[in-house]
ZATI-875734 format. One line per field, with one value per residue (C-alpha): residue number from 1; x, y, z. Coordinates in Angstrom, 1 decimal. Layout:
N
n c(NUM ...)
px c(X ...)
py c(Y ...)
pz c(Z ...)
! end
This chain:
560
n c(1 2 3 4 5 6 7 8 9 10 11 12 13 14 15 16 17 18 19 20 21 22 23 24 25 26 27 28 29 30 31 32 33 34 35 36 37 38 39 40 41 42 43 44 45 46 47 48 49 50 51 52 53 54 55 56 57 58 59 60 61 62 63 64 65 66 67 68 69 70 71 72 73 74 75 76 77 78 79 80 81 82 83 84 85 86 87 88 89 90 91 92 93 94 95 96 97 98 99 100 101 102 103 104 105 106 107 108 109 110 111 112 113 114 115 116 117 118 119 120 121 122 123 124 125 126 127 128 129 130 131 132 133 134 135 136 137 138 139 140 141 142 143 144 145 146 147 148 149 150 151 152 153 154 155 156 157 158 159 160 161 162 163 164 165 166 167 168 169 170 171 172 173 174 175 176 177 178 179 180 181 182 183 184 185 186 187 188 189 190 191 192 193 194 195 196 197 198 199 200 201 202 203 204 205 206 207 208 209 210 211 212 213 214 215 216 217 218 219 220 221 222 223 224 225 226 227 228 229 230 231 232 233 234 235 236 237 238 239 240 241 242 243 244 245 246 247 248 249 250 251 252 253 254 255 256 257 258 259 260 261 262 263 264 265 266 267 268 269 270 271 272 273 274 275 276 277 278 279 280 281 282 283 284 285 286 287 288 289 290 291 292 293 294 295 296 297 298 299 300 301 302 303 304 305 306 307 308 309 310 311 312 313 314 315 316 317 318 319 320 321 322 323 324 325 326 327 328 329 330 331 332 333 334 335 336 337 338 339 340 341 342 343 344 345 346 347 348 349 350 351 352 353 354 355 356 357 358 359 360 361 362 363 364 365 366 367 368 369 370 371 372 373 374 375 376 377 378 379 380 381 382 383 384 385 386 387 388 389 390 391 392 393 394 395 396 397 398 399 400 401 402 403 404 405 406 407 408 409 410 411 412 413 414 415 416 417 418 419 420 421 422 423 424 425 426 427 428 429 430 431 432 433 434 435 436 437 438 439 440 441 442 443 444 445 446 447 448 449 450 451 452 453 454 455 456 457 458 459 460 461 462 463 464 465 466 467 468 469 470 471 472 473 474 475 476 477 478 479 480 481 482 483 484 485 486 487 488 489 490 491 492 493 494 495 496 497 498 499 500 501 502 503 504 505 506 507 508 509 510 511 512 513 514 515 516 517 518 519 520 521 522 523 524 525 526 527 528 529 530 531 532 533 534 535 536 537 538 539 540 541 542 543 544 545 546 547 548 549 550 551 552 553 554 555 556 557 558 559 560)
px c(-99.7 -97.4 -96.2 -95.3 -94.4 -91.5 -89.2 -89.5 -93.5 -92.5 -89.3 -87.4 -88.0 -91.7 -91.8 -89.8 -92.5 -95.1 -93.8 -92.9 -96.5 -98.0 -96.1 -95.7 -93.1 -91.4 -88.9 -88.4 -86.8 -85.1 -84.3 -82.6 -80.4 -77.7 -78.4 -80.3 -81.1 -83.2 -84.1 -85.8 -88.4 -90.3 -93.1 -92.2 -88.7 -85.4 -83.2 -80.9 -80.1 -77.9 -77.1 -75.6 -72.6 -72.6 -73.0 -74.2 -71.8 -71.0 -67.5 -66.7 -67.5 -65.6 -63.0 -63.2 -63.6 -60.4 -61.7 -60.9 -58.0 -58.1 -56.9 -59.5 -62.2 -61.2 -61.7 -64.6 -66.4 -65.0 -66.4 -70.1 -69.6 -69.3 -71.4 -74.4 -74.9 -77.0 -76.5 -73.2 -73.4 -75.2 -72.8 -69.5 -71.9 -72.4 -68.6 -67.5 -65.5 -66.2 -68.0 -72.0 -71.8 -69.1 -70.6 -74.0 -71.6 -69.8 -73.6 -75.8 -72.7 -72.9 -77.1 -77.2 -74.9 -76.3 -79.5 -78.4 -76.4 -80.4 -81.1 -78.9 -81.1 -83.2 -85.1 -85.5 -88.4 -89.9 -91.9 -92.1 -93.4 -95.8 -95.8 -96.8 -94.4 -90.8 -88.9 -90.4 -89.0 -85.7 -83.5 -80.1 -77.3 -74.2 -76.3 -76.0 -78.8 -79.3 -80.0 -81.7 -83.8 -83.1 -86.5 -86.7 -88.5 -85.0 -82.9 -85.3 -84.6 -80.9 -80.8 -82.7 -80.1 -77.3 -78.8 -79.6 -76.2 -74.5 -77.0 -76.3 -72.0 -72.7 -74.5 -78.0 -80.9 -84.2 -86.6 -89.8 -93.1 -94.5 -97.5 -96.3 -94.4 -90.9 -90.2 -92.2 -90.3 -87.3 -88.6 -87.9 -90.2 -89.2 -86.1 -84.8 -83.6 -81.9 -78.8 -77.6 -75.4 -75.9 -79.8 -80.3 -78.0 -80.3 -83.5 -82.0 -81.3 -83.9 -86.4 -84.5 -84.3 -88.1 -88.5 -88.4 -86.5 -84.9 -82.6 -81.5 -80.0 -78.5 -80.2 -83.5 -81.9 -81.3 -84.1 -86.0 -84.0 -85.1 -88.6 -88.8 -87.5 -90.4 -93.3 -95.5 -95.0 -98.6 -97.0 -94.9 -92.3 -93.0 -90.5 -89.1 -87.7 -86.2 -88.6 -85.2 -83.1 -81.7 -83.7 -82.2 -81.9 -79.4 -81.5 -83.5 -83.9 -87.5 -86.8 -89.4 -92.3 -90.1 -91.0 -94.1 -94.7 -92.4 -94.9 -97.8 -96.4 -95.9 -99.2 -97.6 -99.6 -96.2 -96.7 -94.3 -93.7 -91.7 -89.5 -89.4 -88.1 -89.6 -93.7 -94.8 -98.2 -97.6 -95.8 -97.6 -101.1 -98.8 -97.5 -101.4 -102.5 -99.7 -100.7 -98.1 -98.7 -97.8 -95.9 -94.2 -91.9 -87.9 -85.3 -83.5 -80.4 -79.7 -78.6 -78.7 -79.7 -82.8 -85.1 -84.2 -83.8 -87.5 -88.5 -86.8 -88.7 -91.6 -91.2 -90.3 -93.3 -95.7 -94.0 -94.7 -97.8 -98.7 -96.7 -99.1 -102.0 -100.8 -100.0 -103.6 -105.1 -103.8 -100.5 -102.9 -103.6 -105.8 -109.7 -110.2 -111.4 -115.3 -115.1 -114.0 -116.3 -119.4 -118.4 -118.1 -121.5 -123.9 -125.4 -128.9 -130.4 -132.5 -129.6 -127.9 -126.2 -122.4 -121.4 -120.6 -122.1 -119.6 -120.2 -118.1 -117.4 -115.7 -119.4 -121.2 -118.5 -119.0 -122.8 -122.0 -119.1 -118.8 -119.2 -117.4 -114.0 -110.7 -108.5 -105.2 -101.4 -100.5 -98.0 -84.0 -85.5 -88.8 -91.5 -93.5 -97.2 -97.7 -100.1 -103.6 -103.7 -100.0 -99.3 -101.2 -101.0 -98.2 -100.4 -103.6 -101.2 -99.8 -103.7 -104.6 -101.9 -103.1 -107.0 -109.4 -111.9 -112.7 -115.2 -112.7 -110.9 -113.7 -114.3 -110.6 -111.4 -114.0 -111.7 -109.0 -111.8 -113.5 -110.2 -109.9 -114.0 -117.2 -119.7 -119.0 -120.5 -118.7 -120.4 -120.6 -120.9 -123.3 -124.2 -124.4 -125.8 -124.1 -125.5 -124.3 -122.0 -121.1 -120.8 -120.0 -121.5 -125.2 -126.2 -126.8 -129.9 -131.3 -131.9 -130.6 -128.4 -126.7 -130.1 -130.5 -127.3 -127.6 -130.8 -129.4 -129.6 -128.5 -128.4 -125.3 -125.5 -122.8 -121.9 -122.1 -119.1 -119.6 -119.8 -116.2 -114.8 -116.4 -115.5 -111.7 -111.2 -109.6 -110.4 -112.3 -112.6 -114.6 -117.9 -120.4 -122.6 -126.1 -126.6 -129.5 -127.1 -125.5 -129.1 -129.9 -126.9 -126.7 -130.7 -130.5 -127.4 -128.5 -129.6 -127.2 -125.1 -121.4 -118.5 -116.6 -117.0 -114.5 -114.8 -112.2 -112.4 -111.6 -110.3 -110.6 -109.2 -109.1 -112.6 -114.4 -115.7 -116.4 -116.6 -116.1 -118.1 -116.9 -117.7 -117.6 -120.9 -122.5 -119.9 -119.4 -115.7 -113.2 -111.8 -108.4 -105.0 -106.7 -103.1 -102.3 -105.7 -105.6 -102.3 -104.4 -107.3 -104.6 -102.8 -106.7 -107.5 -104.6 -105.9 -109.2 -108.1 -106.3 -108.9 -111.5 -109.7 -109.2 -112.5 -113.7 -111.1 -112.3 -116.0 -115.2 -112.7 -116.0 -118.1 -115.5)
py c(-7.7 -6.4 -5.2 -1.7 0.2 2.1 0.9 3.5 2.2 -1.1 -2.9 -5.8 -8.1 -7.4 -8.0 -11.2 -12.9 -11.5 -13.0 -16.2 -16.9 -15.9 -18.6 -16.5 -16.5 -13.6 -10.7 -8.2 -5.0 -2.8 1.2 4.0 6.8 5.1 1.8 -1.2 -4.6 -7.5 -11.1 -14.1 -16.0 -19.2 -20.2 -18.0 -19.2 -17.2 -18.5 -15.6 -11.9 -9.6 -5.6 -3.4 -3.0 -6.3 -8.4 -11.4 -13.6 -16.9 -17.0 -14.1 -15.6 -18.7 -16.6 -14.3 -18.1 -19.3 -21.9 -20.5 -18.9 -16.6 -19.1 -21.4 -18.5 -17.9 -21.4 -21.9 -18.7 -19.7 -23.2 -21.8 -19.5 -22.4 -24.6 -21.8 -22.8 -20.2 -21.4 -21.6 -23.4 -26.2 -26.1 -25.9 -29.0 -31.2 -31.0 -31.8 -28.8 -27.8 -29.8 -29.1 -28.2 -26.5 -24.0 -24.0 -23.0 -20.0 -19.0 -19.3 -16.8 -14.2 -14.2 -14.1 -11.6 -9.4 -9.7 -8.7 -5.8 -4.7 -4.6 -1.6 0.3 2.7 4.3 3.5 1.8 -1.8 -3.4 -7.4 -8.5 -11.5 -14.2 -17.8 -18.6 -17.5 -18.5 -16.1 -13.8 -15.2 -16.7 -17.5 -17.3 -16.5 -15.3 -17.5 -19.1 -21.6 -25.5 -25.3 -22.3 -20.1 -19.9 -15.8 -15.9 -17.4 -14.7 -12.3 -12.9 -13.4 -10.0 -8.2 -9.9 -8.4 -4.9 -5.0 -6.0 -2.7 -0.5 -1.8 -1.4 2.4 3.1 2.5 1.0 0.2 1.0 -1.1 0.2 -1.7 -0.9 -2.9 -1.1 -0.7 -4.0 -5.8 -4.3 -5.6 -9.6 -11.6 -12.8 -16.1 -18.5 -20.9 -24.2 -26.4 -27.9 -27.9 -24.9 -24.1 -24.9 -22.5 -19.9 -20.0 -19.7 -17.0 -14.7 -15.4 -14.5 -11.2 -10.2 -10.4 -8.1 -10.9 -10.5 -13.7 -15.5 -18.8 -21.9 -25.1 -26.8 -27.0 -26.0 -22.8 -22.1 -23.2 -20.6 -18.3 -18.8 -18.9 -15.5 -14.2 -16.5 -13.6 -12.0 -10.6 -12.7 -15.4 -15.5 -18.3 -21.4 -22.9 -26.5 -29.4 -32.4 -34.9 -31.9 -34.4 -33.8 -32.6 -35.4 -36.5 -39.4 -39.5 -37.4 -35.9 -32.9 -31.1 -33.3 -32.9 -29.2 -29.4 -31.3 -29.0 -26.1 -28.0 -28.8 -25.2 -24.0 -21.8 -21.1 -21.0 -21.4 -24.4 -24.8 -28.5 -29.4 -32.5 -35.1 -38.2 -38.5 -40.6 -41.0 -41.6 -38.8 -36.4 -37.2 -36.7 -33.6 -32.6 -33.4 -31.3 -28.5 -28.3 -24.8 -26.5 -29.9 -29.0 -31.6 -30.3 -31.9 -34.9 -32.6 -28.6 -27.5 -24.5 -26.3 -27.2 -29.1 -28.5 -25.3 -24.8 -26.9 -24.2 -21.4 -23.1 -23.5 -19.8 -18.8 -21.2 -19.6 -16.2 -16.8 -18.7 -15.4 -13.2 -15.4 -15.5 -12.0 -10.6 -13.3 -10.9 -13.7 -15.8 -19.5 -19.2 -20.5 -23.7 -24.0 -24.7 -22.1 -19.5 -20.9 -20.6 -17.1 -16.6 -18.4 -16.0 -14.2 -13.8 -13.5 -10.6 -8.5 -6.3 -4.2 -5.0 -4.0 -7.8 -10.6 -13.9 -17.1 -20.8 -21.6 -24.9 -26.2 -25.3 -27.0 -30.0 -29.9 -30.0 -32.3 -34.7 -37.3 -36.5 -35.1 -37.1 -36.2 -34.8 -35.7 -32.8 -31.1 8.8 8.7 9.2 7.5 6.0 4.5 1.8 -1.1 -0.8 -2.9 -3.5 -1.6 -3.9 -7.5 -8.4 -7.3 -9.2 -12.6 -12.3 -12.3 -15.2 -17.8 -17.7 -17.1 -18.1 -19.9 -20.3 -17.5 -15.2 -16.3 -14.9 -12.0 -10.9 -11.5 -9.1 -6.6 -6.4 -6.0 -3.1 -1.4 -2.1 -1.7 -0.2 -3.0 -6.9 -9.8 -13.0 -16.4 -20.1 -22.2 -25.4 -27.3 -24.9 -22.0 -19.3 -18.5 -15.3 -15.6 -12.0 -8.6 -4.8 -1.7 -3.0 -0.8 1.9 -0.7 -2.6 -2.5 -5.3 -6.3 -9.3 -11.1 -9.9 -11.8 -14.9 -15.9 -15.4 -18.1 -17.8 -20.1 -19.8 -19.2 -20.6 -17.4 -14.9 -13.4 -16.1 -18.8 -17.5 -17.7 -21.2 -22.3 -21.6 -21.1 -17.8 -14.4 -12.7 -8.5 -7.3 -5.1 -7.0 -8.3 -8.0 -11.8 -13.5 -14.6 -11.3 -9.8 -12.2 -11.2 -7.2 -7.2 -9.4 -6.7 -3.9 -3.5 -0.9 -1.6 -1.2 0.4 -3.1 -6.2 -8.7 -11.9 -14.4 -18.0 -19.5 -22.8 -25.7 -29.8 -28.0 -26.9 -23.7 -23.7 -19.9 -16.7 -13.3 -10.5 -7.2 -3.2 0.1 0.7 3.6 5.0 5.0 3.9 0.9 -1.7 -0.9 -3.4 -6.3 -8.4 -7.8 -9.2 -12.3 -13.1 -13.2 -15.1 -17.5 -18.1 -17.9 -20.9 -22.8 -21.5 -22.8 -26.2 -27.1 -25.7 -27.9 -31.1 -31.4 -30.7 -34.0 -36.2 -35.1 -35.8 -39.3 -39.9 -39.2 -41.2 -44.7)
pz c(-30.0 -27.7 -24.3 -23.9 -20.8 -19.3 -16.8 -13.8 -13.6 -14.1 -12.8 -14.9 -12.2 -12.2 -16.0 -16.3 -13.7 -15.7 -19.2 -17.0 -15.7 -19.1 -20.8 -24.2 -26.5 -28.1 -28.2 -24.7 -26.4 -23.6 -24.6 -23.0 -23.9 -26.1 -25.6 -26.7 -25.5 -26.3 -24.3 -26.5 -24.6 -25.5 -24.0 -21.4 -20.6 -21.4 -24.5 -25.3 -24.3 -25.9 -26.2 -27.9 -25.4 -25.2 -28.6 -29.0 -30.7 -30.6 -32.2 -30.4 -26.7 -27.3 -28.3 -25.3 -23.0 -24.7 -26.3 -29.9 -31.8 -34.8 -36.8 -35.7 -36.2 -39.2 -40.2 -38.8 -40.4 -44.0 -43.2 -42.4 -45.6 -47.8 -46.3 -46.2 -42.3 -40.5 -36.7 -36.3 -33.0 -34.0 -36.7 -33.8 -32.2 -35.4 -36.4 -32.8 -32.6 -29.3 -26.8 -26.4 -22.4 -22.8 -24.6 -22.8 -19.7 -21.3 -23.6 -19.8 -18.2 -20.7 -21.2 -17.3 -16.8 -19.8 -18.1 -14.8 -16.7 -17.4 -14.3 -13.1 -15.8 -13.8 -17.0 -20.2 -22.0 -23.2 -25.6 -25.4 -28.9 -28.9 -31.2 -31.9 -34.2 -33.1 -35.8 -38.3 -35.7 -33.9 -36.2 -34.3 -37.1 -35.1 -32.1 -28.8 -27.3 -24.8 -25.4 -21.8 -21.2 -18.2 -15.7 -15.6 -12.2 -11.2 -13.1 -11.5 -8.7 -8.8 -10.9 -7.9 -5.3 -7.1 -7.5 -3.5 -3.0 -4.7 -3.0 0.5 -0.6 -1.4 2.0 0.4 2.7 1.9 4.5 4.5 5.7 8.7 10.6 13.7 16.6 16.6 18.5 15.8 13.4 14.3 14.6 11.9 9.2 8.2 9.4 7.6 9.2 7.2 7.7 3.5 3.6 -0.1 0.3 3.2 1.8 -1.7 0.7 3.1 -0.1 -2.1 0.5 1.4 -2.4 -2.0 1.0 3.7 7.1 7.3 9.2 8.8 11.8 11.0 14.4 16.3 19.5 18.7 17.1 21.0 22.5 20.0 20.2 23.6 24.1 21.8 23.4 24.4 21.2 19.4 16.4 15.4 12.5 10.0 10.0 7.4 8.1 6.8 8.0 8.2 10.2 13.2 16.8 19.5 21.7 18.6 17.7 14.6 11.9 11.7 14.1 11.6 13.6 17.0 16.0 15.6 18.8 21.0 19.8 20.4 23.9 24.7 23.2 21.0 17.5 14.7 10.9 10.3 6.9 6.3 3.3 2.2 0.0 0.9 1.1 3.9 4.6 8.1 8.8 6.5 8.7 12.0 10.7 10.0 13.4 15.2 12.9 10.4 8.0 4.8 3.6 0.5 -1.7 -2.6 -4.4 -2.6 -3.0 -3.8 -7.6 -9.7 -12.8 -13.8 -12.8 -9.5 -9.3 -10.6 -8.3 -5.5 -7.2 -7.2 -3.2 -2.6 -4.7 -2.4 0.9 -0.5 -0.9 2.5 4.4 2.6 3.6 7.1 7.7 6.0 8.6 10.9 12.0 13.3 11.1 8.7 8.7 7.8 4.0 4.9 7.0 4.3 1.9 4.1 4.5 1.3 0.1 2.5 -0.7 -0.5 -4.0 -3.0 -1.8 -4.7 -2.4 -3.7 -7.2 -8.4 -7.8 -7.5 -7.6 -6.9 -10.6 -10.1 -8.2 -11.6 -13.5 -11.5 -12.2 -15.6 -16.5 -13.5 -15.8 -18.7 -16.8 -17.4 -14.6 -15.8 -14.3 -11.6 -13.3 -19.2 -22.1 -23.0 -21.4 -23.5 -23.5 -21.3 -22.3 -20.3 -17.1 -17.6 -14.0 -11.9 -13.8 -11.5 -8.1 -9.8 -10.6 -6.9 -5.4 -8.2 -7.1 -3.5 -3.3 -0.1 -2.4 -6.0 -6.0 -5.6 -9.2 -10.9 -8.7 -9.8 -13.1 -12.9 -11.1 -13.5 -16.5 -15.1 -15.1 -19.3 -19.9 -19.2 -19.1 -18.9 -17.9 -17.0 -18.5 -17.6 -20.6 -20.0 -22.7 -25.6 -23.5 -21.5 -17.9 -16.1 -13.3 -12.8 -14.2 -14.0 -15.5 -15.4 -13.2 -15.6 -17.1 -14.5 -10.5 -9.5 -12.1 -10.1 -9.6 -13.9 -14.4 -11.9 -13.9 -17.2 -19.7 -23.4 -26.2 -28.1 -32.0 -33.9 -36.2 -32.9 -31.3 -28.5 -31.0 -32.5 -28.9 -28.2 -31.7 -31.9 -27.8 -28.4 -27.8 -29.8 -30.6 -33.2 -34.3 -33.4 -36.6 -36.5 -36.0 -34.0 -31.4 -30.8 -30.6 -27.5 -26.2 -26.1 -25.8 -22.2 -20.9 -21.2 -25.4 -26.4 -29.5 -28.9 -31.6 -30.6 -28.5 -27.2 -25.9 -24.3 -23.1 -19.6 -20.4 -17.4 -19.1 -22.5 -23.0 -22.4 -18.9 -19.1 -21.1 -20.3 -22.8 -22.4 -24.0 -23.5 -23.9 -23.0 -24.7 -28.9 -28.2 -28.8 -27.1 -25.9 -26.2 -24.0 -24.2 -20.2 -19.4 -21.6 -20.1 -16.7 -17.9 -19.1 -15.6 -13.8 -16.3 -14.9 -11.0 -12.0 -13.4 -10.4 -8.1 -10.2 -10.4 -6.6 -6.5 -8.3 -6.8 -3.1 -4.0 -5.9 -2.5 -0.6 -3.0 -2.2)
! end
C-alpha cells in the first residue's frame, strides 16, 4: 500500500502530521524536476532523510563536522570492508571511534535541515510506501540515521516557521480570511504569559507558524492593562499562562489563579488556559470553580529534545484544538458536556429525516464489556494521482482530536467513507453479533433506512468477510464468497451482490468494539485504495478508547 499525491494539493507539513498520527512506518519519496528525496519513518516517527543534492553519508558528514580525516576515512572504510560491516555507524560506535552523541548531534542537523530543504519545494510529487517490516526495506549501510527519532509534527512545524520567515524577508504577507470587522481583525488570538524566555518564545512561534495572532508578556500586570482596554469587546483572545507566573502584589507564585479570580471579579468571560508542572488537587478544583478553560501538565523545565519537547507539541496540539472549539462556539465557553450530549441524544426513532443516523458508541460498549474491561495506563513536474480521500484526511483528523461527544466519532467515520464508497453500514460487535449503528447509501432499498439499521442484529459466521475482520482484527477487501454469513449480511442491506467488499475493525482495549462494511453497490465496481481511511479509523480507535475508558472510571467513581 501506499500514499500518493502531489505536493501543490498537499503541503509537507500537512503530510508529516498525517504520517505522525497514523503511526506507520515506511519510506516518504519526494520528486520534482531534477531532484529526489526520501524521509524513513517508523511507527510514524522520523529516522533519516536524505536527497540527492544532499547525500546521505555518514563518513562523509563527520568529515564535513571535522570530526574525521582522510586518513582516518580511509581507515575506517577498509576496516568495514574487511570486517563485512554494513552500518558503519554502529560500527564508528562499537570501536569507540567517535563518541555516540556526538554523532546523533551532527546526523539530527543534517536530517533536519534536509527536511526543511523540502520544504521550500513548491511542486513536485510523493509517494509514502507502507510497510510492517522496515528492514526488508531500509537497510542503513553507510546511510545516517538517528538513535532517537525526530517527532515530524515538531519538524513540521519548525519547517513551516522557517518557510514563513523567508516569505516575510522578501516582502511576502499572508493575508488571513476573517469574517469579523476590521477592529476584530486586528485583536490578538492567543497571548502567551510565561515568564521562561525560551518557553514563551517556542509557544509564540509555534502558534504563529500555525496561523495564530499571538503575542506573548512576561507579567500579569500588563496583561490587566491589556485586557482592560478590550473589556467591551464582542470577544476575548484566549490566554495562555503559567499557573506559578508570580502575582502582582509580588507575593506568591500562582498568578494563574490570581487570573482567574481578577476575571471573575470583573465579570469578564476569558478562556484561560493554565500550564502546569505540578498537580494539586487543591488548586486544580480552585482553578475549576473560577472557570479555568483547560489545566494542562508541561515539563518542569523547557528543552528541544525529547521527551519534552513532545510533551510541548502535545500542548500546542490541545490549544489548537480548544481555540477551534471556542471560536465555532461563537468565542463564547463552550456547553457543558451533558448539555451537548442531550443535544445530541434528541433522535426520535421514527424521524428519518437526516441521511445518517449516529449513535453514542462508547454507552453500547459499556453495555457490553463493563465487566470484562481492564483499564489501561493513560498514555513542476507532473502531477500525479493522488490517493482517494488523501485531500481531506488532515481536515477529518483535525475534527477527530476535538469532537463535542462520542457520537460524533462515528458520524465522521461515516463522512469520510461516503466520500471512498457507495453504500456502508457501520457495526457494533456484541457478543458474536453485529448490530447497526449507522449507514449511508440505503436509501436506494429501504424508507427509513436509519430505523432498518438501528434494529439490525447479525450473527457473525466465522468464514464471512466479517468473521476475517473479527478473526485477525484487520481490514479486510475481497469478493465476497457466497457463504451463509455473507448472505445475512448483503440480504439485510439492501441484497445486491457487490464486485468487492471491504471491511475494517474499530479497535477499543485491543478488541473489536466495531466494524465498518462498505461497497459500491449499485454499481458493478471495485473498491478503491482504502489506505487514507484506515489510517483514520486507526487514530478514531485511539479517540474512542480514551473517550471509553473515562467513561467507566466516571461511572465506577459514581458507583464508590
Amino acid at each position: 500500500m501506499s500514499l500518493i499525491g502531489s505536493l501543490e494539493d498537499l503541503a509537507l507539513g500537512d503530510i508529516l502530521q498525517i504520517l505522525s498520527l497514523s503511526r506507520r512506518s515506511g519510506i516518504l519519496y519526494l520528486t520534482r524536476k531534477g531532484e529526489e528525496g526520501k524521509i524513513v519513518f517508523i511507527e510514524g516517527q522520523i529516522i533519516s532523510a536524505s536527497s540527492t543534492l544532499h547525500p546521505n553519508n555518514i563518513l562523509e558528514l563527520l568529515r564535513g563536522g571535522d570530526i574525521l580525516q582522510d586518513k582516518q576515512l580511509a581507515e575506517i572504510t577498509n576496516r568495514l570492508k574487511t570486517g563485512n560491516k554494513t552500518d558503519a555507524k554502529a560500527f564508528l560506535i562499537e570501536s569507540s571511534m567517535v563518541k555516540a552523541d556526538v554523532i546523533e548531534d551532527i546526523v539530527q542537523n543534517y536530517i533536519t535541515n534536509t527536511i526543511f530543504d523540502f520544504f521550500t519545494w513548491e511542486e513536485g510529487n510523493f509517494n509514502f510506501e507502507i510497510t510492517e517490516n522496515l528492514k526488508k526495506v531500509y537497510k542503513p549501510g553507510l546511510d545516517s540515521y538517528l538513535a532517537a527519532p525526530l517527532n515530524p509534527q515538531y519538524v513540521a512545524m519548525e519547517g513551516t516557521r522557517k518557510i514563513d520567515e523567508k516569505r516575510r524577508d522578501v516582502g511576502i504577507e499572508e493575508h488571513r480570511k476573517d469574517e469579523f470587522t476590521s477592529q476584530i481583525r486586528e485583536m490578538e488570538e492567543l497571548i502567551i504569559v510565561d515568564q521562561s524566555a525560551d518557553s514563551q518564545t517556542f509557544l509564540k512561534d509555534s502558534f504563529e507558524s500555525r496561523g495564530f495572532r499571538t503575542s506573548s508578556m512576561a507579567d500579569l500586570n500588563a496583561l490587566y492593562e491589556y485586557l482592560e482596554t478590550i473589556k467591551d469587546s464582542p470577544r476575548f483572545p484566549m490566554i495562555v499562562v503559567d499557573l506559578t507566573i508570580p502575582k502582582t502584589s509580588g507575593e506568591g507564585m500562582l498568578g494563574g489563579v490570581e487570573l482567574l479570580r481578577w476575571a471573575s471579579d470583573k465579570k469578564l468571560k476569558i478562556p484561560v488556559v493554565l500550564l502546569s508542572n505540578i498537580n494539586n488537587e487543591e488548586v486544580v478544583k480552585e482553578a475549576q470553580m473560577l472557570g479555568v478553560y483547560a489545566y494542562l501538565k508541561k515539563p518542569k523545565k523547557f528543552s528541544r529534545a525529547s521527551p519534552d519537547i513532545d510533551a510541548y507539541m502535545e500542548i500546542l496540539e490541545k490549544i489548537t484544538s480548544l481555540y477551534r472549539q471556542y471560536q465555532e462556539a461563537g468565542f463564547t465557553f463552550k456547553p457543558g458536556i451533558k448539555e451537548v450530549k442531550a443535544a445530541a441524544e434528541e433522535t426520535h426513532e421514527g424521524d428519518d429525516t437526516g441521511s445518517r443516523f449516529v449513535q453514542d458508541i462508547t454507552e453500547e460498549l459499556t453495555r457490553e464489556f463493563q465487566d470484562e474491561v481492564e483499564l489501561l495506563p493513560e498514555t513542476t513536474g507532473q502531477k500525479v494521482d493522488t490517493s482517494p480521500g488523501l485531500l481531506t484526511l488532515k481536515s477529518m483528523i483535525d475534527e477527530l482530536m476535538s469532537p463535542n461527544f462520542t457520537g460524533e466519532i462515528t458520524l465522521l467515520i461515516m463522512r469520510f467513507a461516503s466520500e471512498l464508497l457507495n453504500r456502508g453500514v457501520l457495526f457494533l460487535v456484541a457478543k458474536n453479533k453485529l448490530r447497526g449503528l449507522g449507514q449511508f447509501g440505503l436509501e436506494a432499498f429501504f424508507d427509513n433506512p436509519n430505523v432498518v439499521v438501528k434494529k439490525m442484529e447479525i450473527e457473525i459466521e466465522e468464514h464471512s468477510l466479517i468473521g476475517k475482520v473479527l478473526k485477525y482484527k484487520t481490514p479486510v477487501k475481497e469478493s465476497p464468497e457466497q457463504t451463509e454469513g455473507n448472505k445475512k449480511l448483503l440480504s439485510q442491506i439492501g441484497g445486491d451482490w457487490p464486485a468487492e467488499s471491504y471491511a475494517v475493525p474499530l479497535l477499543t482495549a485491543n478488541r473489536v468494539a466495531a466494524i465498518f462494511y462498505g461497497d459500491n453497490v449499485p454499481f458493478k465496481k471495485r473498491v478503491s485504495d482504502m489506505t487514507t481511511f484506515e489510517i483514520f479509523m486507526s487514530q478514531a480507535s485511539v479517540v474512542m478508547e480514551k473517550a471509553y475508558l473515562e467513561r467507566i472510571l466516571r461511572e465506577r467513581k459514581d458507583e464508590q
